[in-house]
N, C-alpha and C positions, 0 to 999 in steps of 0.2 A: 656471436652475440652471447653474452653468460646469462644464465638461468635467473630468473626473478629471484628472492630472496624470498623462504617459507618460513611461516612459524607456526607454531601451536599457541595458539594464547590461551591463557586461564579463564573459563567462562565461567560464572555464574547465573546469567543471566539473558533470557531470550528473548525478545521484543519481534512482534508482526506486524508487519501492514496488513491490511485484508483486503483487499481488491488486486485483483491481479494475482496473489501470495499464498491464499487459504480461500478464494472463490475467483473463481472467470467470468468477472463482472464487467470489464473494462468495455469489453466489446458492446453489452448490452448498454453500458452507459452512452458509449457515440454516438452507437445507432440509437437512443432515443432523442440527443443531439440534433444527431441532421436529421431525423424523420420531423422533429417539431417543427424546425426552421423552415423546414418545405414547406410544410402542412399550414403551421400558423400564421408564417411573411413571406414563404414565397422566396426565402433565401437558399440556396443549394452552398454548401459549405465546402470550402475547395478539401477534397479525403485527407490531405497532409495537416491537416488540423484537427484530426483526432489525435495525434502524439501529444497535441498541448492541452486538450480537454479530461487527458485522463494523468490518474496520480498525483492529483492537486483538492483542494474543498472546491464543491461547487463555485463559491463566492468567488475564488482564486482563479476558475476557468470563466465565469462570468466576465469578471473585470477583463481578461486576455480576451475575451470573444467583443465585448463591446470595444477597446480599441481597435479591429479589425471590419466590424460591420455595425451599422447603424439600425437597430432594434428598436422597432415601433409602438415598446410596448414598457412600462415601467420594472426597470431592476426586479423589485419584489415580487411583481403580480407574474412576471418572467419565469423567475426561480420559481416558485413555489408551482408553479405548474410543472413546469420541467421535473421537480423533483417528484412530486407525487408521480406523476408518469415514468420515470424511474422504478418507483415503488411499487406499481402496478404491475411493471416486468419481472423487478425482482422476485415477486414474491411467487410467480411462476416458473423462474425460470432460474435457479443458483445451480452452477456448477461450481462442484467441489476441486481443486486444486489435485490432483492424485496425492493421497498419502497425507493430504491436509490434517482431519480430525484425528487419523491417528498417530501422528508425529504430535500434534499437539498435546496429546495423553500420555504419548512415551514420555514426553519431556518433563510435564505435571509432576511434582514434588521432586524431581530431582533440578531439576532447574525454575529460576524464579521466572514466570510468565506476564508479560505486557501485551498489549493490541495499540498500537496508533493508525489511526485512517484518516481520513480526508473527509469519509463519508458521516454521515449524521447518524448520532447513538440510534435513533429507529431503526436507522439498516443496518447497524453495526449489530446490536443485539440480536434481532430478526435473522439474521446470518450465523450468529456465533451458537444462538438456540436451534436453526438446523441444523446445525453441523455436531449439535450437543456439546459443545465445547464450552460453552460461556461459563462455569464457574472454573476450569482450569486458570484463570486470568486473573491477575493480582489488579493488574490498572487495568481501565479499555477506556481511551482517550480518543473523540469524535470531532468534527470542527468543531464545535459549539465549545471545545473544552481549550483550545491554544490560539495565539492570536494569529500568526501568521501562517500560512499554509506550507507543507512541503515546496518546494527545495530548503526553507528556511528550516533551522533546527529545532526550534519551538515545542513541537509536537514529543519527539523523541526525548528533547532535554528535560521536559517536567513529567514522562514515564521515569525519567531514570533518577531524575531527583525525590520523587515523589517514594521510589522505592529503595532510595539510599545507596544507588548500586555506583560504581565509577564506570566511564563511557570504556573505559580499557579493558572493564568487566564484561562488558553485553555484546551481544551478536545481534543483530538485525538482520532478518529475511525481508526481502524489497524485489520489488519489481520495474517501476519504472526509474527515467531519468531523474526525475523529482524528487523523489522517496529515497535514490539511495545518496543523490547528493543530501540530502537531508541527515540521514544518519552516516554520512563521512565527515559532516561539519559539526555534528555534538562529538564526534570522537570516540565514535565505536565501531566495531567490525562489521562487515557490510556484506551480505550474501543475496546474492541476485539469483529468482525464481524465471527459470527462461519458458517455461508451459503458455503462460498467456501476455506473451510481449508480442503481441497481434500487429502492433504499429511499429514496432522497429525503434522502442527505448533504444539509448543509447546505456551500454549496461558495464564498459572498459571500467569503470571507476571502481565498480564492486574489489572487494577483498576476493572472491570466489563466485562461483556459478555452480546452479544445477537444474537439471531439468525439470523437475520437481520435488515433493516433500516424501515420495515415497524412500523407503527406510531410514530416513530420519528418526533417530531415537537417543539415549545418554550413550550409548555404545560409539555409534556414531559422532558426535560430537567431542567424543573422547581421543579421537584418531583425527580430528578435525584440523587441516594445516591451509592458511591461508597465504596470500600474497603480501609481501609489507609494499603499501603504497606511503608515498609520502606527502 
């Protein structure tokens, strides 16, 4: 079998997701998931349905959750519970990604900085302010900001247009299934965080892999040679 084909592409620019990427949130998100559904219907969620609850906007795991189980209670009043209760963990309980806040700072004026998430600018901000990060970041794009959710490109393509970059320009660190088909479809390089893929993302698509964000820096991404997928 011959060796995959590597390249070095010319980056200017670095785009994140943050859940799963630069926090280990995924997991808290499920388990607030199935703990509600028990607690508030009485539903026990078959465990292989947390792979689809996370790496998407809530709205985008809602709609997948109500074609599968029937929910005795209105969309909105649903969400908005779920979410606060969310918010209520979060704010106890963020783990940092290894090497997260400081790959973020290495990378700060030497490379142009974006955030796309799924999650809602509250926890995006609230996250980005513990990790002390949040003015490293040119865009931070939340649902509330794209209309479709990851896997669709949506999210990634108005970061990159917003900051004039070409997709053949940017690197995107991603985590789940969702997230990196999302930045393999705007047309940019694709690097998969394997730290907290808790449910077994499917991650083969990525451009590259690593275990985490520790020593990540301009050094690093200088040396940086990916796989050409087609």
């Amino acid at each position: 079998m011959s060796r995959p084909s590597l390249i070095r592409p010319e980056l200017s620019t670095v785009l994140f997701d943050l859940d799963g990427t630069l926090i280990d949130s995924e997991a808290t998100a499920a388990k607030v998931v199935h703990e509600s559904f028990r607690e508030w219907w009485g539903i026990a969620l078959d465990p292989t349905d947390a792979a689809q609850i996370t790496g998407r906007t809530w709205d985008s795991m809602w709609s997948w959750i109500e074609s599968k189980y029937k929910i005795p209670e209105s969309r909105e009043s649903a969400l908005h519970r779920l979410v606060e209760r969310y918010r209520a963990h979060l704010a106890n309980d963020i783990i940092e990604i290894p090497g997260a806040s400081a790959a973020v700072r290495a990378l700060h004026g030497r490379f142009r900085l974006g955030l796309v998430s799924g999650s809602h600018r509250r926890e995006i901000l609230f996250a980005l302010d513990h990790l002390q990060v949040r003015n490293c970041f040119e865009v931070i794009y939340g649902a509330e900001d794209y209309l479709r959710s990851k896997p669709a490109p949506d999210g990634y393509q108005k970061a990159l247009s917003t900051l004039g970059v070409a997709p053949q320009n940017a690197l995107i660190f991603e985590d789940s299934e969702a997230g990196i088909a999302s930045g393999r479809a705007v047309g940019a390089w694709v690097v998969a965080i394997r730290a907290a893929n808790h449910f077994g993302h499917d991650q083969s698509s990525a451009h590259g892999s690593v275990q985490d964000l520790q020593g990540v820096n301009a050094s690093w991404m200088s040396l940086l040679e990916l796989e050409h997928r087609d």
